[in-house]
C-alpha positions as CSV (number, residue, x, y, z in Angstrom):
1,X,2.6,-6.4,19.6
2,X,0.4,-5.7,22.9
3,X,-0.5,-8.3,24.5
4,X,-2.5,-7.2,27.5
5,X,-5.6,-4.6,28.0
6,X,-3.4,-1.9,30.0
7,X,-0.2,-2.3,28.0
8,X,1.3,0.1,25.2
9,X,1.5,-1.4,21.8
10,X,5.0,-1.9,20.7
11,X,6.7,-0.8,17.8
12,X,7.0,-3.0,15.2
13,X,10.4,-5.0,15.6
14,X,11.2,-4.4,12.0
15,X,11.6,-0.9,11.9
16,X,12.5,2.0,13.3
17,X,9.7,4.9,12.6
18,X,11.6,8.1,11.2
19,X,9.9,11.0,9.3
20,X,9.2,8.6,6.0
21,X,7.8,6.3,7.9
22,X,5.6,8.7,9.5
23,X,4.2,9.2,6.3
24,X,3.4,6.7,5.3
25,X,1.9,5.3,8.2
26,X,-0.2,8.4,8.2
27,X,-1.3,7.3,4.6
28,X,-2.5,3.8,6.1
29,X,-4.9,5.7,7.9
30,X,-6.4,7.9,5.9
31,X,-7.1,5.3,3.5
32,X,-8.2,2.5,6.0
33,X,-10.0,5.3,8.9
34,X,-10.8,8.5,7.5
35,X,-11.6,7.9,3.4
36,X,-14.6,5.7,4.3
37,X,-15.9,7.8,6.7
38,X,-16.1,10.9,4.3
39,X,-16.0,13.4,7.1
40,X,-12.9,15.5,8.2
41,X,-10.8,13.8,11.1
42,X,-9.3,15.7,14.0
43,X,-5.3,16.0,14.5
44,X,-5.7,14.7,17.8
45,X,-7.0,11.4,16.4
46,X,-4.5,10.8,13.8
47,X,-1.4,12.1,16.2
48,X,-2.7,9.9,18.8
49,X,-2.5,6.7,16.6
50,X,0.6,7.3,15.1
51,X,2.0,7.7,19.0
52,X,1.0,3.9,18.9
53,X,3.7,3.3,16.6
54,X,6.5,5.5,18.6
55,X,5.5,8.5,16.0
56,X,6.5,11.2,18.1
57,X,4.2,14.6,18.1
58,X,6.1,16.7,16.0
59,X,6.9,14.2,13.8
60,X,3.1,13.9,13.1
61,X,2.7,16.7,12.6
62,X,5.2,17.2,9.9
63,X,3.7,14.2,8.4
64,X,0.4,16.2,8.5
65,X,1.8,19.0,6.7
66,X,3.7,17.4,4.1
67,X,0.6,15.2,2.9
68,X,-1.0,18.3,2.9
69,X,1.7,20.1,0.8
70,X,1.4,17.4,-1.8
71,X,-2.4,18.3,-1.9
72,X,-3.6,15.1,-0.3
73,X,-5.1,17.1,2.7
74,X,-7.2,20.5,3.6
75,X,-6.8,21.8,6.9
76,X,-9.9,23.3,8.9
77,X,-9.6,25.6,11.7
78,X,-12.1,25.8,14.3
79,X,-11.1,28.1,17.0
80,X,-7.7,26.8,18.2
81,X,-8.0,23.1,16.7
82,X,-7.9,21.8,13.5
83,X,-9.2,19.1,11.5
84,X,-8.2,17.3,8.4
85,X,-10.5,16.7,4.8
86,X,-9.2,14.6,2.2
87,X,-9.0,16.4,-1.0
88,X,-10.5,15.3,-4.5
89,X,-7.1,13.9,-5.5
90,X,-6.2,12.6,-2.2
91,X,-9.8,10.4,-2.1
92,X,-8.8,9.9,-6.1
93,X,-6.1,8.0,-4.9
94,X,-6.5,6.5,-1.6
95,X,-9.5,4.9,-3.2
96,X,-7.5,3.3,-5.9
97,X,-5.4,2.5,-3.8
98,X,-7.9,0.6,-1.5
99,X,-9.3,-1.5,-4.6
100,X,-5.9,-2.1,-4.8
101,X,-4.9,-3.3,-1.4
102,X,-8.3,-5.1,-1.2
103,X,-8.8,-6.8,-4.2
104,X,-5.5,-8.1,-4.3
105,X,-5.1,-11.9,-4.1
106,X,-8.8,-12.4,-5.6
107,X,-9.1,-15.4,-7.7
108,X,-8.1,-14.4,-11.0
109,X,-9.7,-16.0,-14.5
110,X,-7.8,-18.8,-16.2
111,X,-4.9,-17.6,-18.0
112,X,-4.7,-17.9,-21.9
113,X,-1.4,-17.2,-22.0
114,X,-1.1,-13.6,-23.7
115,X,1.4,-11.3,-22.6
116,X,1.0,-7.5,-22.9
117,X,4.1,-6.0,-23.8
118,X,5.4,-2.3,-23.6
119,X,8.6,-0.6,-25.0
120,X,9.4,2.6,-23.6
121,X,13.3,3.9,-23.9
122,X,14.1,6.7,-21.1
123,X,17.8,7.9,-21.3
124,X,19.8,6.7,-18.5
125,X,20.6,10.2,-18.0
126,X,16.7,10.9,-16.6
127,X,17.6,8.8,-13.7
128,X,14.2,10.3,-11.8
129,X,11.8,9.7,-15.0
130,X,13.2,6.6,-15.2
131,X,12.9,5.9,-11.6
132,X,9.3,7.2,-11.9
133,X,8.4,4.5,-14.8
134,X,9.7,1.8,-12.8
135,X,7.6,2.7,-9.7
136,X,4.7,3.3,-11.6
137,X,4.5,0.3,-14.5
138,X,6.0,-2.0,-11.1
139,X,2.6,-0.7,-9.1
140,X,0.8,-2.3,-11.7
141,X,1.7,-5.0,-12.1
142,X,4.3,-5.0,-14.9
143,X,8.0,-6.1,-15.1
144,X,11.5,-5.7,-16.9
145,X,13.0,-8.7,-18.4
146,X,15.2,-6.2,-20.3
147,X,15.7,-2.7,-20.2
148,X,13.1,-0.6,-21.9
149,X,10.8,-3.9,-22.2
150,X,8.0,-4.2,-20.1
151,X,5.5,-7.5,-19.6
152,X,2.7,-8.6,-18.0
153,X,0.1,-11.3,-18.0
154,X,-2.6,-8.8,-17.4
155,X,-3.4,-7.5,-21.1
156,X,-6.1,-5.3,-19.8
157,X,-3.6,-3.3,-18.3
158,X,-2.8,-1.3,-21.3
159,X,-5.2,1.0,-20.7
160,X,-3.3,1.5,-17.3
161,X,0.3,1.6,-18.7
162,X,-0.7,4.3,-21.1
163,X,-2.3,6.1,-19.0
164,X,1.2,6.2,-16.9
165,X,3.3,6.9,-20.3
166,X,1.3,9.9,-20.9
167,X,1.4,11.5,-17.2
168,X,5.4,11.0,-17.8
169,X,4.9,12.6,-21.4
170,X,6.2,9.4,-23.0
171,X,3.5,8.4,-24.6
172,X,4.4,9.0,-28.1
173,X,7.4,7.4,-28.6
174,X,6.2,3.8,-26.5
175,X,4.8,0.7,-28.5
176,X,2.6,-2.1,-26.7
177,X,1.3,-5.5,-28.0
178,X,0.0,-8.6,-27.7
179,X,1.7,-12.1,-28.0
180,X,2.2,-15.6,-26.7
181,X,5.6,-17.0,-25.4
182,X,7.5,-18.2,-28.6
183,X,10.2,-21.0,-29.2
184,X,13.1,-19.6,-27.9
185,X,14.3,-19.6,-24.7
186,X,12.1,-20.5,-22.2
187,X,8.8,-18.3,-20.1
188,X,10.1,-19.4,-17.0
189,X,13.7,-17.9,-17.4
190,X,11.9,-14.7,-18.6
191,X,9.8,-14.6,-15.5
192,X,13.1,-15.1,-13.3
193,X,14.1,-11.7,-14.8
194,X,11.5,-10.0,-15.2
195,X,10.6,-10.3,-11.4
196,X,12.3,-11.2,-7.9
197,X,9.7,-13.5,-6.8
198,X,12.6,-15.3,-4.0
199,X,11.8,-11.9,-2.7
200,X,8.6,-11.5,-3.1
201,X,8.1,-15.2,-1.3
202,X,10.4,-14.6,1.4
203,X,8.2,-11.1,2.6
204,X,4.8,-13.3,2.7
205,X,6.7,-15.8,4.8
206,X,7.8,-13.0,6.9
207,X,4.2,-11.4,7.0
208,X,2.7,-15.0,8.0
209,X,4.8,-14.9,11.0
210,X,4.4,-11.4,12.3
211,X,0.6,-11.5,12.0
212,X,0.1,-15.5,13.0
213,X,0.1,-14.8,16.3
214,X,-1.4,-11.6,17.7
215,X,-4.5,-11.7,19.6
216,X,-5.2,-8.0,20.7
217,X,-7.3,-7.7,23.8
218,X,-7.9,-3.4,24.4
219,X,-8.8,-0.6,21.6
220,X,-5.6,0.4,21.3
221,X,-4.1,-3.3,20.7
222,X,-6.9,-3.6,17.9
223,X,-6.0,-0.3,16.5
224,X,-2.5,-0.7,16.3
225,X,-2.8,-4.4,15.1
226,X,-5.3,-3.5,11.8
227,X,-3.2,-0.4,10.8
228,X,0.1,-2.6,11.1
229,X,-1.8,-5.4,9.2
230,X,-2.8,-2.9,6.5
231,X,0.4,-1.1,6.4
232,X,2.2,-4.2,5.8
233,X,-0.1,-6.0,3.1
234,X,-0.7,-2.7,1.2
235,X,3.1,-3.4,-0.1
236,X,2.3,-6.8,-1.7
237,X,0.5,-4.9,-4.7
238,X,3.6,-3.4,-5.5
239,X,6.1,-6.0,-4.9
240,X,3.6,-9.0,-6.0
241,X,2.7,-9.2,-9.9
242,X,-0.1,-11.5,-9.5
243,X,1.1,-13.9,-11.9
244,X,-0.8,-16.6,-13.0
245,X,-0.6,-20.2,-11.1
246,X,1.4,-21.7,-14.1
247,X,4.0,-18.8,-13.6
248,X,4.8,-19.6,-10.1
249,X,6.7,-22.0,-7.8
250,X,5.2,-24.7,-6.5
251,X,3.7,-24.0,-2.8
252,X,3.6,-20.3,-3.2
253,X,3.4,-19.0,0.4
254,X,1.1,-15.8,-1.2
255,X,-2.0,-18.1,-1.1
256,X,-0.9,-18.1,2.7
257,X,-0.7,-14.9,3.2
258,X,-4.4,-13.7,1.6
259,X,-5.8,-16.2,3.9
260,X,-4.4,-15.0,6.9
261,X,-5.2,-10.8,6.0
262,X,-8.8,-11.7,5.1
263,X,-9.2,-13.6,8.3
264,X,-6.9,-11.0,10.5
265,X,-8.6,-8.4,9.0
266,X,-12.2,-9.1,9.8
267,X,-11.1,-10.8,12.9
268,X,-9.7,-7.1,14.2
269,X,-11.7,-4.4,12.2
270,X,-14.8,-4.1,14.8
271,X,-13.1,-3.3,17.2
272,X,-10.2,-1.2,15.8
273,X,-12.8,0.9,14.1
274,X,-15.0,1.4,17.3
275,X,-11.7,2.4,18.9
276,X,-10.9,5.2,15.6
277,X,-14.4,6.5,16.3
278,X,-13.5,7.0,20.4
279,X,-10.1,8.4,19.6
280,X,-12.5,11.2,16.8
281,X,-15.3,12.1,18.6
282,X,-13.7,13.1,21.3
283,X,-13.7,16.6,19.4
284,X,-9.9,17.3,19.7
285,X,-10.3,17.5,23.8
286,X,-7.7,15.4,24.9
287,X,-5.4,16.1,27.8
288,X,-3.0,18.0,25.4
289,X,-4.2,20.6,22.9
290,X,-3.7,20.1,19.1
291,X,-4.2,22.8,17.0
């Protein structure tokens, strides 16, 4: 992490930034830079902040064109440059994804103790559909204690789940509803299996430490430090159910970790975004030409 006015910000020790990467890196800042600013952004912006994270040119640009393929992005041409609007579905889904990132961690109404619970049976010979229904029921918030069974301690996410079953045309044959914990067994063991949360605490203990320390002092330091700061928290939605503080272990490092991206976040967002705004209106006239 940069340090110092004049120096380069550093890649992230973590990773290595390949083509995936790239992408979604990219998708950090359209959501965080370009989708509150409703107004297309210039490829020279956007290439120019990836290069903070070792994103080379080309690999930008293929980034570029790939969420562009996917019909996240439009490309405008004026004379030989070209800027970048987000599309209906693009915004669609960067913005829920922003509620998302930034509601996450809120304090949450007691708990009354009512699971929602979904059974949906995908062969195991539709590895991608069932792939896809992980991902998708996992994004919000749901988990598998067993195969086909699905729980959460959100019941107003049925509205959510169906609305996933019957994307992925399964719909029809799913069943949800409502109960309490019975007699046997115990919640706690069905929690254990129904979610990883070792894993889920060990990444906020590794997030507390990466972003603990930084103090960026240039533009580019700020930039690269609130889009590595977003890139990293916008994960916890996925990984982290939000489940009640009953459900957890004692000393859950999550509580941590919302404190410290609230305060990191203000703390760096002036400036970062003052930066953004140097790096767009510019016009595309940088030292090199992208078109």
């Amino acid at each position: 992490m940069a340090k110092e006015a004049s120096a380069r910000p550093v890649v992230s020790r973590r990773r290595e930034v390949g083509d995936t990467s790239a992408r979604s890196l990219l998708t950090t800042l359209l959501g965080e830079y370009v989708l509150p600013r409703d107004r297309p952004v210039w490829t020279s912006a956007l290439v120019e902040t990836l290069a903070l994270f070792g994103v080379e040119e080309k690999s930008a640009r293929q980034a570029l064109a790939r969420t562009a393929a996917e019909g996240w992005l439009a490309a405008e041409r004026v004379g030989r440059r070209t800027r970048w609007a987000l599309t209906p579905p693009g915004r669609r889904l960067l913005s829920e994804g922003a509620r998302r990132i930034y509601d996450f961690g809120g304090d949450e109404p007691a708990w009354d103790g009512t699971w929602l619970v979904v059974l949906v049976s995908v062969p195991e010979s539709r590895r991608e559909l069932r792939h896809r229904v992980r991902t998708r029921l996992s994004w919000a918030g749901f988990g598998s204690p067993e195969p086909g069974v699905w729980i959460t301690p959100h019941a107003d996410r049925e509205a959510e789940a169906l609305d996933v079953l019957e994307e992925l045309r399964l719909a029809d044959d799913a069943m949800s509803f409502t109960a309490t914990y019975g007699a046997l067994g115990s919640e706690a063991a069905m929690v254990a299996r129904a979610w990883d949360l070792s894993e889920v605490e060990a990444r906020y203990a590794a997030f507390v430490d990466e972003f603990t320390g930084p103090h960026p002092a240039s533009g580019d330091a700020a930039l690269h430090a609130l889009t590595l700061l977003v890139h990293e928290w916008r994960r916890f939605p996925f990984l982290d159910p939000g489940l009640p503080p009953r459900l957890l272990p004692p000393a859950w490092s999550g509580a941590r970790a919302t404190d410290l991206f609230r305060a990191r976040h203000t703390e760096w967002t002036p400036t970062a975004q003052h930066r953004w705004e140097e790096l767009d209106q510019r016009d595309g006239h940088t030292s090199r030409t992208y078109s």
